[in-house]
N, C-alpha and C positions, 0 to 999 in steps of 0.2 A: 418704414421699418428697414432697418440696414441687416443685408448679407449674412453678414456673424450671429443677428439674435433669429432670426428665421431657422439657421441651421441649429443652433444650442437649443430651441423650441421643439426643432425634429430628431434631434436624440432623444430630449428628455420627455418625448411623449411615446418611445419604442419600449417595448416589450422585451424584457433582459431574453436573450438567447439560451438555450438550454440546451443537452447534450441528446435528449430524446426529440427534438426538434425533427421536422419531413419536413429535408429541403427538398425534395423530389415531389413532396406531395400525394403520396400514394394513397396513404390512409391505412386505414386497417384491413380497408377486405381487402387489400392486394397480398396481403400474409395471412391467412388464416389462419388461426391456431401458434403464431409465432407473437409473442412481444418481448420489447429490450429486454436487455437483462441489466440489471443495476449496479452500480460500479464496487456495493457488498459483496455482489455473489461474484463478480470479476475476480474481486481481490481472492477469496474463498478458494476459485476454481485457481487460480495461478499459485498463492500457496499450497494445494495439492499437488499441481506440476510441479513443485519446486523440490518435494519432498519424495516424488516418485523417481525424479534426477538426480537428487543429491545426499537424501538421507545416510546417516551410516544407522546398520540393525545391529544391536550389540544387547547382552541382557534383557534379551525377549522385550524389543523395544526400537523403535525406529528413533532418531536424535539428529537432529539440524535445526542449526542456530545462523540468526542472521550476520555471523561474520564466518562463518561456514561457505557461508555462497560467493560466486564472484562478486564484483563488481558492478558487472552488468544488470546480473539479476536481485544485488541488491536494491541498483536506482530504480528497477521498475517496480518490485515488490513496494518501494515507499512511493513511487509515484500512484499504482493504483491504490495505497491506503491513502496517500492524501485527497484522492478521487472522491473515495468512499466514503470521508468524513466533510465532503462538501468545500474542499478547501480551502477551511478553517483552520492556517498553520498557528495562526497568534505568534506565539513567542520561541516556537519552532526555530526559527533561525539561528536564536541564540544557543544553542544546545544545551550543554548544561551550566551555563556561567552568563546570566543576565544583569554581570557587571557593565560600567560605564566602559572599562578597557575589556570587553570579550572580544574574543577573534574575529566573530562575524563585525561587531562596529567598527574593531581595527581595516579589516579588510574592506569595509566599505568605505570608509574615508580614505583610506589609502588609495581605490579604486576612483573617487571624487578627483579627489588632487595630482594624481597622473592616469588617464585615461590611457589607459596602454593594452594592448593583448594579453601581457603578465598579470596586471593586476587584475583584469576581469577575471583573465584564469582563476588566481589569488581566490577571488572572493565568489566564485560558482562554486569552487574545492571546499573551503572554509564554509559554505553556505550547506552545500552536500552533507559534508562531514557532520554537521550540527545540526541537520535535522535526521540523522539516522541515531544520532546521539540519542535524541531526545525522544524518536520513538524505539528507540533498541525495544525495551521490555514489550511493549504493547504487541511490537511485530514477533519477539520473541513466544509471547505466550500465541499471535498465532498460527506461527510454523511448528509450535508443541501440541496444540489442536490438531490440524493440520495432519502431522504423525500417528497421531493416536486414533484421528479417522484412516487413516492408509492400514494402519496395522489392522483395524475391525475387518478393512474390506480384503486385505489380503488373507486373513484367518478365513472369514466368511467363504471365502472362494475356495478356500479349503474343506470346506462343510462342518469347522469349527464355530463353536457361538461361546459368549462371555457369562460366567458366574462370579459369587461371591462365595470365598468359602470362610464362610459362617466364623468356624475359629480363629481364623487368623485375618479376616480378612481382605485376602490379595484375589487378585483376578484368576478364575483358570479356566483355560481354553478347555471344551471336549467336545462331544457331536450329541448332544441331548435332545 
């Protein structure tokens, strides 16, 4: 048996890597009482932070949208939802135009046919850009989750709690 199928036999009899993985090998009882936390409630707990940094409060209302944020924290906010949904971008790249000339194909091929610093730049940018496209709404609706927990918990801390008033019904804070 030659070299190459030995090694292709010992990949494909490994066990895929996973992110809750003990390279350490501890186990469990070296943390009692602690386990991961999931890359859900990651994203969860970082859209809180996002909205405790950046919200603006206007009409009894906390409001931030994902072009609201930098930069920065918008690549991490879609890096941990792509976390969080196993990633599974599918057609993600294309953002919203899954024509034969979209941006992203244009930039890939462009990037194929002259291998250069620019064009990689080119098509990371183009790449970026169309997958915040394509999850705007998703991540939109939720840093507006996100809000409207901040608000409970800043009312709450108030010794305010939520009703319905019956006639009209809108929300009204009181201490019941």
């Amino acid at each position: 048996m030659n070299r190459s199928s030995v090694a292709h036999s010992y990949v494909q009899n490994q066990q895929p890597s996973s992110w809750i993985d003990d390279p350490f090998q501890l186990g469990t009882h070296a943390f009692k009482g602690l386990k991961p936390m999931n890359h859900k409630q990651e994203l969860c707990n970082y859209a809180d932070e996002l909205v405790g940094q950046y919200a603006k409060y206007s009409d009894d209302q906390y409001e931030l949208t994902l072009y609201m944020l930098p930069e920065d924290d918008q690549n991490e906010l879609v890096r941990w939802y792509i976390e969080s949904i196993d990633r599974e971008i599918e057609w993600a790249c294309y953002g919203d135009d899954e024509s034969i000339n979209s941006s992203f194909l244009c930039a890939l091929i462009s990037m194929l046919k002259d291998d250069s610093k620019e064009s990689r730049d080119n098509f990371a940018e183009v790449t970026r850009k169309n997958i915040l496209i394509h999850y705007k709404d998703t991540l939109n609706e939720l840093l507006a989750t996100a809000c409207d927990n901040y608000l409970h918990l800043q009312m709450n801390e108030q010794g305010l709690y939520p009703s319905q008033d019956m006639e009209h019904g809108d929300v009204v804070w009181g201490k019941f």
